[in-house]
DRENPADREN-937165 format. One line per field, with one value per residue (C-alpha): residue in one letter; y, z, x; residue number from 0. Coordinates in steps of 0.02 Angstrom, whole numbers, plus 50000, padded with zeros to 5 digits. Layout:
res: (A, ...)
yy: (Y, ...)
zz: (Z, ...)
xx: (X, ...)
n: (NUM, ...)
END
This chain:
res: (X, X, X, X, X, X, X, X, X, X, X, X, X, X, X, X, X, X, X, X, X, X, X, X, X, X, X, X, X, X, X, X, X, X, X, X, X, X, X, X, X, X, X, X, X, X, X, X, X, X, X, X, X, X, X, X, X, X, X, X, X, X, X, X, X, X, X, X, X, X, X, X, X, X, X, X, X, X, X, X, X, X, X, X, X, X, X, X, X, X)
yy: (55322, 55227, 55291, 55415, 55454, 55277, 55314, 55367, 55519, 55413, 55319, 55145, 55100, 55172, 55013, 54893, 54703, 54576, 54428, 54284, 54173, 54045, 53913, 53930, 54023, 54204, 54233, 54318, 54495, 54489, 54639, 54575, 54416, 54458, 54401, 54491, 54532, 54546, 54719, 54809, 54952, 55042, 54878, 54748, 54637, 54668, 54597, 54720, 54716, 54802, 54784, 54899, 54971, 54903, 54837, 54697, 54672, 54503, 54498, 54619, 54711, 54850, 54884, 54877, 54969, 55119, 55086, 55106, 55244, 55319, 55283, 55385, 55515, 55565, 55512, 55666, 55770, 55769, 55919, 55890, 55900, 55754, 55667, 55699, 55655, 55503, 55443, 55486, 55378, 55241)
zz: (54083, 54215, 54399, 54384, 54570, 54570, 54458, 54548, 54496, 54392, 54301, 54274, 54315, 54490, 54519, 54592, 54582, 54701, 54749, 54637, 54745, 54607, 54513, 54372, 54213, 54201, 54076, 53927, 53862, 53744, 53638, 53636, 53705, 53845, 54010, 54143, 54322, 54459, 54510, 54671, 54581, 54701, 54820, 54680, 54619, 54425, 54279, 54204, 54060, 54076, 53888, 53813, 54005, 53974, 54115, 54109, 54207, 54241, 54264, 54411, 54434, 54321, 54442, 54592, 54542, 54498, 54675, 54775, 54663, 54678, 54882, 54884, 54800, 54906, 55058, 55005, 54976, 55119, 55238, 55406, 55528, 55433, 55443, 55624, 55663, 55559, 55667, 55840, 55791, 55685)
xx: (54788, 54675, 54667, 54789, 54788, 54853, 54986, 55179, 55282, 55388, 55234, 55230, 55432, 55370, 55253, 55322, 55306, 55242, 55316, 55248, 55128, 55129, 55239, 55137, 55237, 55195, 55064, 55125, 55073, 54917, 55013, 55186, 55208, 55328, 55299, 55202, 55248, 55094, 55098, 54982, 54891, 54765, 54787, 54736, 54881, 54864, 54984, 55087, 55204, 55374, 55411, 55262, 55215, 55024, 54912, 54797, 54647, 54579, 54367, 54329, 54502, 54480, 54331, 54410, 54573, 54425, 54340, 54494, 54548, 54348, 54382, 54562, 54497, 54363, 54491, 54598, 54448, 54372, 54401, 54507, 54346, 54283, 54427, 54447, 54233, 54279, 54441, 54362, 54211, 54229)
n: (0, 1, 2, 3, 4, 5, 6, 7, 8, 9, 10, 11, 12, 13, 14, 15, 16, 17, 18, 19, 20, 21, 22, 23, 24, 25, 26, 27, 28, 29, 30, 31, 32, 33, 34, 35, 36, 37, 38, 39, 40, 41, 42, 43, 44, 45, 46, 47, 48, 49, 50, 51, 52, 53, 54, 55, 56, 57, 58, 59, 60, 61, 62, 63, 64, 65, 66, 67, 68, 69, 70, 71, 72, 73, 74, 75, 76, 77, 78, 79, 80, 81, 82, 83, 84, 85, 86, 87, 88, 89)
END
């Protein structure tokens, strides 16, 4: 599984889809030929298939779904005085 920090309790059913911003047909899954919804994973709008639950990453998503999920990580990590220096000064 990628960025499973990403991921909700329920796993992939928990994602849920964006509104379409096109009128172009949904592009079809590479493994089954179903169409794919845009999804938000980790703040990037990603395709997902709800027949075989797969994810597809255009170019530079895969990175940034990694980044954000890198970025959350460390968000959660980080002790409460950090937090709070963080808040009072940025």
């Amino acid at each position: 599984m990628i960025a499973p920090e990403l991921m909700p309790e329920g796993g992939t059913s928990g994602v849920s889809t964006i509104a379409r911003r096109t009128r172009d047909a949904p592009v079809p899954c590479g493994a089954c030929g179903q169409p794919m919804d845009a999804v938000f994973l980790g703040g990037v709008a990603v395709d997902r298939c709800y027949s075989d639950e797969m994810f597809w990453f255009d170019a530079t998503e895969l990175e940034r779904v990694l980044s954000s999920a890198a970025g959350q990580r460390d968000e959660r990590s980080a002790s409460w005085t950090k937090k709070l220096v963080r808040w009072l000064f940025e």
